[in-house]
PyMOL Python script that loads the backbone (N, CA, C, O; Angstrom):
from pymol import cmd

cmd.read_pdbstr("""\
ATOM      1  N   UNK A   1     -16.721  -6.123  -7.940  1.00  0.00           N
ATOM      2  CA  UNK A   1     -15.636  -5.733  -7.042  1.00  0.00           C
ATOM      3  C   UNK A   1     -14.293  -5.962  -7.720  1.00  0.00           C
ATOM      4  O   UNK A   1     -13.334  -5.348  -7.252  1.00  0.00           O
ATOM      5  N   UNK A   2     -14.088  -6.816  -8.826  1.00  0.00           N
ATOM      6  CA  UNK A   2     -13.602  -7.682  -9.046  1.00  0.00           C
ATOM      7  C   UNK A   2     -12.741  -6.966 -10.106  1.00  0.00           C
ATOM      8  O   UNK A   2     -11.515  -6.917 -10.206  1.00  0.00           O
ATOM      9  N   UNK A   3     -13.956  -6.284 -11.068  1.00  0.00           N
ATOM     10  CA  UNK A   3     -13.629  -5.686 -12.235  1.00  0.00           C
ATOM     11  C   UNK A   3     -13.563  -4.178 -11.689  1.00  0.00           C
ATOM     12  O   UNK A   3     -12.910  -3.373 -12.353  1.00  0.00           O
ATOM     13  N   UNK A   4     -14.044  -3.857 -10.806  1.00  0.00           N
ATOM     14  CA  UNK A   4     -13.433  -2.306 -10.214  1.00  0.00           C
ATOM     15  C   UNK A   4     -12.003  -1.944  -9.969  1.00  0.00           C
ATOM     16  O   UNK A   4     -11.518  -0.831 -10.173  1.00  0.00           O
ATOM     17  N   UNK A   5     -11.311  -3.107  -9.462  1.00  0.00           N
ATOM     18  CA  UNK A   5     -10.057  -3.163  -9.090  1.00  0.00           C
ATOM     19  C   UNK A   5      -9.093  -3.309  -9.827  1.00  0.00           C
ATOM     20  O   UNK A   5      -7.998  -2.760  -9.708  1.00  0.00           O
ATOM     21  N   UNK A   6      -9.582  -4.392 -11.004  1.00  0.00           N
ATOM     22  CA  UNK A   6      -8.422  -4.253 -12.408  1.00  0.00           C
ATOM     23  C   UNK A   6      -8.955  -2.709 -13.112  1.00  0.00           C
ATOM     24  O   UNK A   6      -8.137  -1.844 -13.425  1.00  0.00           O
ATOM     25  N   UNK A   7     -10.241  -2.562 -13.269  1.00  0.00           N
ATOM     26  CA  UNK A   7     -10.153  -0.787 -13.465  1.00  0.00           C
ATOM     27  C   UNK A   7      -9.736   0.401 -13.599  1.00  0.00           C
ATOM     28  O   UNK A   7      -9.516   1.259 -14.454  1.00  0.00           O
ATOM     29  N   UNK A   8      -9.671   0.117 -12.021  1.00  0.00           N
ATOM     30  CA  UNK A   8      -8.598   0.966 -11.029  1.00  0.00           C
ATOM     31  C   UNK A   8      -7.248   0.742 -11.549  1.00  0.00           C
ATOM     32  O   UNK A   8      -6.702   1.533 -12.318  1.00  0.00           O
ATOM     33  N   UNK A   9      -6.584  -0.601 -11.023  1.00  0.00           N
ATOM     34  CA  UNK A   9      -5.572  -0.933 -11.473  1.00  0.00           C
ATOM     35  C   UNK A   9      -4.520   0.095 -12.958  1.00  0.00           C
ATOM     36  O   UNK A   9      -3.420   0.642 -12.877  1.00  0.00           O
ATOM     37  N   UNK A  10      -5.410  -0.013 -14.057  1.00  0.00           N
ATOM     38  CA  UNK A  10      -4.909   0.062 -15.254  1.00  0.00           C
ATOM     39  C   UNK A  10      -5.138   1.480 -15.419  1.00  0.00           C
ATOM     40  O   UNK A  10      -4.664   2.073 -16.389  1.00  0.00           O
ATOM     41  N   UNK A  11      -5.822   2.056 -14.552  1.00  0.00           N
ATOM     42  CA  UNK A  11      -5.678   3.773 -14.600  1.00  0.00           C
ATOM     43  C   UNK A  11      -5.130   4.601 -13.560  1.00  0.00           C
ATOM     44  O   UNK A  11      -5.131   5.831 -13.616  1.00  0.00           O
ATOM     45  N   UNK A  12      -4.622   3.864 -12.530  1.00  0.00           N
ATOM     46  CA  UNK A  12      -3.653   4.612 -11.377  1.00  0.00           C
ATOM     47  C   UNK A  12      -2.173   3.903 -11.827  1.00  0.00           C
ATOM     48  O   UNK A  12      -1.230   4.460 -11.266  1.00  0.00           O
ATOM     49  N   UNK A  13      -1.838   2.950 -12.595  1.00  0.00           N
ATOM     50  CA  UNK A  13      -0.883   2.143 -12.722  1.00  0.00           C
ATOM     51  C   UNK A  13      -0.039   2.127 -11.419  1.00  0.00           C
ATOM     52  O   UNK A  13      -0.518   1.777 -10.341  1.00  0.00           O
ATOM     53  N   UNK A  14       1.072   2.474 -11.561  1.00  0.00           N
ATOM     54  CA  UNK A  14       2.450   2.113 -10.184  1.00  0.00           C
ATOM     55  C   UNK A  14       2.111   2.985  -9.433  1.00  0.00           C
ATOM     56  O   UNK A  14       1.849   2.652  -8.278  1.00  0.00           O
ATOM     57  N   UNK A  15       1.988   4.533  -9.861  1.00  0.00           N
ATOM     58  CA  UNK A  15       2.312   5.292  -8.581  1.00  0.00           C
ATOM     59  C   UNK A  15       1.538   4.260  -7.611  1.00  0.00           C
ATOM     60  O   UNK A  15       2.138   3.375  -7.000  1.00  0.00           O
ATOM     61  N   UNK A  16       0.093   4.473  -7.528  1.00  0.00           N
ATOM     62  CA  UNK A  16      -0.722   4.123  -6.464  1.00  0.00           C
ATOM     63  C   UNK A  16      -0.297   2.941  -5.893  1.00  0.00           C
ATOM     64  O   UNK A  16      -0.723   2.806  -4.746  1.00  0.00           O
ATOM     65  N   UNK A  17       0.490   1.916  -6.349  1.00  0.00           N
ATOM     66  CA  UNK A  17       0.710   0.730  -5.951  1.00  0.00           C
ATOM     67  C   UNK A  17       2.263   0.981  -5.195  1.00  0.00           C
ATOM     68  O   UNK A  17       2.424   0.302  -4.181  1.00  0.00           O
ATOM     69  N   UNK A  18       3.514   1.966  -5.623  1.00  0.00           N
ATOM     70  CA  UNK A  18       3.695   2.208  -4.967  1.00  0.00           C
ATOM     71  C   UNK A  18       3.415   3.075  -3.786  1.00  0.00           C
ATOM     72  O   UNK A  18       4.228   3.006  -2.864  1.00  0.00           O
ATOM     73  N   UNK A  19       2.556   3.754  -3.683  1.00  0.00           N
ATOM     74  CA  UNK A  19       2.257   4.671  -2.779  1.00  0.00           C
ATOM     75  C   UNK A  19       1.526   3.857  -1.285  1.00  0.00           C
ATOM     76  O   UNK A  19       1.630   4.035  -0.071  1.00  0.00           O
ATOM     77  N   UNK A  20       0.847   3.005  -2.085  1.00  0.00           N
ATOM     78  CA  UNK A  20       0.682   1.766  -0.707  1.00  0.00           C
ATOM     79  C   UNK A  20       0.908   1.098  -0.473  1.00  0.00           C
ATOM     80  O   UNK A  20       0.190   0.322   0.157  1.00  0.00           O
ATOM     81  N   UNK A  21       2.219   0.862  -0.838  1.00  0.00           N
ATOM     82  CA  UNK A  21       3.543   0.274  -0.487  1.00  0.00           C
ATOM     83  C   UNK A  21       4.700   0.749   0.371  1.00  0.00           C
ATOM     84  O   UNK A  21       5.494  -0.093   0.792  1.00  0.00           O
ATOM     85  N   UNK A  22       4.818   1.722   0.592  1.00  0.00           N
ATOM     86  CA  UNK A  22       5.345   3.048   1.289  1.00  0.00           C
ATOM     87  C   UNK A  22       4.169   2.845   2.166  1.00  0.00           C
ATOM     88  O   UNK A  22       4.069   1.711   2.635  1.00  0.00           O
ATOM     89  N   UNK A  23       3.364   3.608   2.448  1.00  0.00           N
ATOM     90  CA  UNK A  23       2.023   3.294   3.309  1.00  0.00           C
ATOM     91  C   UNK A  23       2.277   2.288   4.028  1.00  0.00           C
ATOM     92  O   UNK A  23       2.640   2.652   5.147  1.00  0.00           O
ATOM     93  N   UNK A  24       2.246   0.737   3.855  1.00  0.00           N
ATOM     94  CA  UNK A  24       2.503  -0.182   4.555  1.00  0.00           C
ATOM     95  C   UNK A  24       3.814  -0.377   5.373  1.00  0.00           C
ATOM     96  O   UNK A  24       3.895  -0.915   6.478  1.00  0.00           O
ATOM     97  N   UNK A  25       4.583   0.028   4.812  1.00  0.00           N
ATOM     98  CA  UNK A  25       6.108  -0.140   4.891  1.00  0.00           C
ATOM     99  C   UNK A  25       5.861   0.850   6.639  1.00  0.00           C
ATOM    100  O   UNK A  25       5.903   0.529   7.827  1.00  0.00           O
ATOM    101  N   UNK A  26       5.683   1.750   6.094  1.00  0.00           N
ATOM    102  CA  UNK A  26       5.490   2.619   7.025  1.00  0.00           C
ATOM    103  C   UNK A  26       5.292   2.468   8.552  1.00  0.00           C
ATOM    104  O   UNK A  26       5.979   2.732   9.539  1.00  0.00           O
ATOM    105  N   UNK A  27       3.523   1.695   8.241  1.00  0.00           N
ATOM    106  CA  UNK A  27       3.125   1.011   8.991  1.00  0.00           C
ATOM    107  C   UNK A  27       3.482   0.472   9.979  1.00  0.00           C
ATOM    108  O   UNK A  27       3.247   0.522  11.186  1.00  0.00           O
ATOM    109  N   UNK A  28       4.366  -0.302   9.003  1.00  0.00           N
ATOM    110  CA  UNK A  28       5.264  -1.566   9.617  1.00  0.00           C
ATOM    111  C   UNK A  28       5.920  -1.486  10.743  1.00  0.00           C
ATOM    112  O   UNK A  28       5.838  -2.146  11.779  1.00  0.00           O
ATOM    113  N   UNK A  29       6.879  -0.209  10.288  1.00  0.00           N
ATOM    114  CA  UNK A  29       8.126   0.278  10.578  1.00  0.00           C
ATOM    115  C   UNK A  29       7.762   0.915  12.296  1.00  0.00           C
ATOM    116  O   UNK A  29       8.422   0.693  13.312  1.00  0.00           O
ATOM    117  N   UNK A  30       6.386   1.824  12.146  1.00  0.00           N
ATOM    118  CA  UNK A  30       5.656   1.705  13.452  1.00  0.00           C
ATOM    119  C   UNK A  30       5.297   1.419  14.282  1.00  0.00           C
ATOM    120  O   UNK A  30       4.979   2.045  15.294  1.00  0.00           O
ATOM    121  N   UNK A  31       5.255  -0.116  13.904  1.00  0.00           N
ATOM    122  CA  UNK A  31       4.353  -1.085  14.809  1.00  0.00           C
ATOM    123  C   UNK A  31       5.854  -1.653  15.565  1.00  0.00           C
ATOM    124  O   UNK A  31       6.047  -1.893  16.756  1.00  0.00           O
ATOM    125  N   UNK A  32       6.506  -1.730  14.770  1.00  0.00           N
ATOM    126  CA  UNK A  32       7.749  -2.275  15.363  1.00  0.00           C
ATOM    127  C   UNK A  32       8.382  -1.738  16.393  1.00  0.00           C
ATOM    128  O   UNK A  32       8.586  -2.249  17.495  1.00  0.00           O
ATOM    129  N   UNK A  33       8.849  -0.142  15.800  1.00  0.00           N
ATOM    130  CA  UNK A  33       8.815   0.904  17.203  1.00  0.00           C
ATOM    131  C   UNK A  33       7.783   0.775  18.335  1.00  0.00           C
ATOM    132  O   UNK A  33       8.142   0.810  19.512  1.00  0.00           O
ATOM    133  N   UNK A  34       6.818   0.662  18.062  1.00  0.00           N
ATOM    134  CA  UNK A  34       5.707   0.239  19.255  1.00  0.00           C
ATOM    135  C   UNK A  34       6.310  -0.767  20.433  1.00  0.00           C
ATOM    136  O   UNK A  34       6.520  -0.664  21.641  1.00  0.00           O
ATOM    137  N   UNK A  35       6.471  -1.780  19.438  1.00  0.00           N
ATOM    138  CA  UNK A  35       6.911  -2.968  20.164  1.00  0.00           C
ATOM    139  C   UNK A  35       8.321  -2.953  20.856  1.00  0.00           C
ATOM    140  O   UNK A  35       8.458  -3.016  22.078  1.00  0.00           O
ATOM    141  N   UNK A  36       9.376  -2.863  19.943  1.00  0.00           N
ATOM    142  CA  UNK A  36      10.600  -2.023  20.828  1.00  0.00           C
ATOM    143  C   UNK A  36      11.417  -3.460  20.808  1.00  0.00           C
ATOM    144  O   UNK A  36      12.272  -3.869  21.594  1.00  0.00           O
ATOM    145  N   UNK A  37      10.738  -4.208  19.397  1.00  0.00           N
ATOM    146  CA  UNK A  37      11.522  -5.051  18.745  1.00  0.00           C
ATOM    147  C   UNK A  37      13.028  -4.684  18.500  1.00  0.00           C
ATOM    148  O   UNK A  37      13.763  -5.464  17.894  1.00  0.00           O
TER     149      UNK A  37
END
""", "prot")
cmd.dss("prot")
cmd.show_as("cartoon", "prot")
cmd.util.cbc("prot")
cmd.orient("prot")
């Protein structure tokens, strides 16, 4: 699992890490509107 992920890691480099980073952000930003924080 372990070694799939540094794998992964070293052949999607940033985009993907940013891309689910944005993704989360996103998320976030949603849940908050939900709440009405």
């Amino acid at each position: 699992m372990l070694g799939a992920a540094i794998i992964r890691y070293d052949k999607v480099s940033d985009h993907f890490w940013t891309g689910l980073l944005l993704v989360q952000l996103s998320n976030l930003c949603f849940a908050i509107g939900m709440v009405g924080v």
